[in-house]
C-alpha positions as a Markdown table, in Angstrom:
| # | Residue | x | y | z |
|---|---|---|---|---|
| 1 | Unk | 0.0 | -149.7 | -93.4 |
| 2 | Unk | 0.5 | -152.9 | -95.1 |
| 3 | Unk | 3.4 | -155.2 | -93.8 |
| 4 | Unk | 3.6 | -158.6 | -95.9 |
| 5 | Unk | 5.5 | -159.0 | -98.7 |
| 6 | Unk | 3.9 | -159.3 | -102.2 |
| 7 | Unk | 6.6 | -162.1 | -103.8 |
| 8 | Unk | 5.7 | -165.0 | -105.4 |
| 9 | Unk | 8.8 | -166.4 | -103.1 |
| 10 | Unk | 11.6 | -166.3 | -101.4 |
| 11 | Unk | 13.6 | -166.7 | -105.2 |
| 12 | Unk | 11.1 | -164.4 | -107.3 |
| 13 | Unk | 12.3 | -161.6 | -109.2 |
| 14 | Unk | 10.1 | -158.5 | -109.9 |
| 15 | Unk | 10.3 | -159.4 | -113.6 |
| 16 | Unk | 9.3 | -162.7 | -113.1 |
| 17 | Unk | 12.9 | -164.3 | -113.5 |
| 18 | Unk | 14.4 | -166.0 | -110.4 |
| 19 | Unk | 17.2 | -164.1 | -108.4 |
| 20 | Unk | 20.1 | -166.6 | -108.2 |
| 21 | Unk | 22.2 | -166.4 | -104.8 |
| 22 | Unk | 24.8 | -164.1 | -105.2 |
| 23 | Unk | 22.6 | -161.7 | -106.7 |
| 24 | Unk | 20.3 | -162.0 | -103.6 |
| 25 | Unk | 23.5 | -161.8 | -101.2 |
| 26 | Unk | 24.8 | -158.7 | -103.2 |
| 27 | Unk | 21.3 | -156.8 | -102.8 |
| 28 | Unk | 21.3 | -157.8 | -98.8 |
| 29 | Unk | 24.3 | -156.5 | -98.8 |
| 30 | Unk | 23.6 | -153.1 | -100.4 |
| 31 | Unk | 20.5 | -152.8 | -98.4 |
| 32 | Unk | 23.3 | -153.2 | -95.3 |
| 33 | Unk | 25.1 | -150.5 | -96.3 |
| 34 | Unk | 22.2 | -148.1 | -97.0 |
| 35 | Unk | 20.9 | -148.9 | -93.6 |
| 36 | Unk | 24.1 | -148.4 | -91.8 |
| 37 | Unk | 24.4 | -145.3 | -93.2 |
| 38 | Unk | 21.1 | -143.7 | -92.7 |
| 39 | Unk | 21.6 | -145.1 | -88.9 |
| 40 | Unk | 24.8 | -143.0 | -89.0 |
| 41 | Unk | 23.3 | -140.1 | -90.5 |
| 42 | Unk | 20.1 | -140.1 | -87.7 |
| 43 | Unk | 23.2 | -141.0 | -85.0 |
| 44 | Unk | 24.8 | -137.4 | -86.1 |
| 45 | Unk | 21.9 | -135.5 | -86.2 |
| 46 | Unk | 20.6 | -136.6 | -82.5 |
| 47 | Unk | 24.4 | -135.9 | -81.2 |
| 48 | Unk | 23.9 | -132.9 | -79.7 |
| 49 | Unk | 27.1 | -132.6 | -77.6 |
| 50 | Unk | 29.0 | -133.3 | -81.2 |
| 51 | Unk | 26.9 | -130.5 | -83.1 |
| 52 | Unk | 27.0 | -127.7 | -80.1 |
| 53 | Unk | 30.8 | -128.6 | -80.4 |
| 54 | Unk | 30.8 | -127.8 | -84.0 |
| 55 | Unk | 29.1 | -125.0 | -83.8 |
| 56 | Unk | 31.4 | -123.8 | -81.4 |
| 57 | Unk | 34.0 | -124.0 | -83.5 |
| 58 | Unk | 33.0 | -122.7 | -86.4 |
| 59 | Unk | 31.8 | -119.7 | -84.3 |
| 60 | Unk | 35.3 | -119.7 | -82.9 |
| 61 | Unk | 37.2 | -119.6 | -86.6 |
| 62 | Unk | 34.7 | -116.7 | -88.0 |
| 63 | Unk | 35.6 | -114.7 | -85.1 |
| 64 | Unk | 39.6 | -115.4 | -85.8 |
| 65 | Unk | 39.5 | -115.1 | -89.1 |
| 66 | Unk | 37.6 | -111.3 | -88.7 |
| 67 | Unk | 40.1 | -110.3 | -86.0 |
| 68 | Unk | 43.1 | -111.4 | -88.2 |
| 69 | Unk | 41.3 | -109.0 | -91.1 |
| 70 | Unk | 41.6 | -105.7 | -90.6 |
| 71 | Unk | 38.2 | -104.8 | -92.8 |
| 72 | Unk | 36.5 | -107.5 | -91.3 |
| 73 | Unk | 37.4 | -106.1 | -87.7 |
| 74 | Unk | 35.7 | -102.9 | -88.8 |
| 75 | Unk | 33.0 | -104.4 | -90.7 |
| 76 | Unk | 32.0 | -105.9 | -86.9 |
| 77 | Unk | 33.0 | -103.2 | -85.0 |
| 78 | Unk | 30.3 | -101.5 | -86.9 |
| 79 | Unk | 27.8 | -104.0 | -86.9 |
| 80 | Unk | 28.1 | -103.9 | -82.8 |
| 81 | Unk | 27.8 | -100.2 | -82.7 |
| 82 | Unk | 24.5 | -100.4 | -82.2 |
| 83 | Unk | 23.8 | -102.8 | -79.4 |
| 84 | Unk | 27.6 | -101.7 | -77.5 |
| 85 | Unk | 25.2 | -98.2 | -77.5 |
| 86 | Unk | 21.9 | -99.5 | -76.3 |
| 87 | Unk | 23.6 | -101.4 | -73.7 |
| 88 | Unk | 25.4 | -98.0 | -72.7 |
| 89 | Unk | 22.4 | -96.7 | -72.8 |
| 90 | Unk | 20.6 | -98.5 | -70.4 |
| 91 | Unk | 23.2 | -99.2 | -68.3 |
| 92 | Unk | 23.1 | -94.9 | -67.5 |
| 93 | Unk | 19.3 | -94.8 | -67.6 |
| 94 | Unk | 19.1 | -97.6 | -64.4 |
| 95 | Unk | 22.1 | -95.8 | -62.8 |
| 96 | Unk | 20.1 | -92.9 | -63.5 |
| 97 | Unk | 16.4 | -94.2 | -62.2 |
| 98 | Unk | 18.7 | -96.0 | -58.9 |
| 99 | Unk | 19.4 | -92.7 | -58.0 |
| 100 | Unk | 16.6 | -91.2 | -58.1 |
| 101 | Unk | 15.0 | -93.9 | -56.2 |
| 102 | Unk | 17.3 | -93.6 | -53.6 |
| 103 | Unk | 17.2 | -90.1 | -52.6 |
């Protein structure tokens, strides 16, 4: 990858007019603020204390918001069904297997 600049100087424009001062100033400037804000953004994304605590919360306000809904509750209790009965499940079938093990 190629590193050095391809200007005619410090003053040249890419059309071919030169850049006065402010103009120069005002594009630093703008380059700044681009820069501090894609430092900001990488900053966010490599918090991972600030994003698990997100998470969190937004896990914690979907779970209110279906326990304040009666449908909702349902809607979940339903969607658990399943699992609450494998656990059940399984839970007999070692109490089961620990018996017989035992004896």
């Amino acid at each position: 990858m190629n590193n050095e600049m391809t200007t005619d100087g410090p003053e040249s424009a890419s059309d071919g007019r030169s850049k006065d001062p402010a103009q120069i100033e005002a594009e630093i400037e703008a380059t700044r603020a681009e820069l501090s804000q894609t430092v900001d953004a990488l900053s966010a994304k490599l918090d991972v204390k600030s994003q698990a605590q997100q998470r969190v919360s937004a896990v914690k306000q979907r779970a209110q918001a279906t326990m304040e809904d009666p449908s909702a509750r349902a809607d979940a209790l339903r969607q658990a069904a399943p699992a609450l009965a494998g656990v059940a499940l399984l839970a007999i079938v070692t109490g089961v297997l620990r018996r017989v093990a035992h004896r």
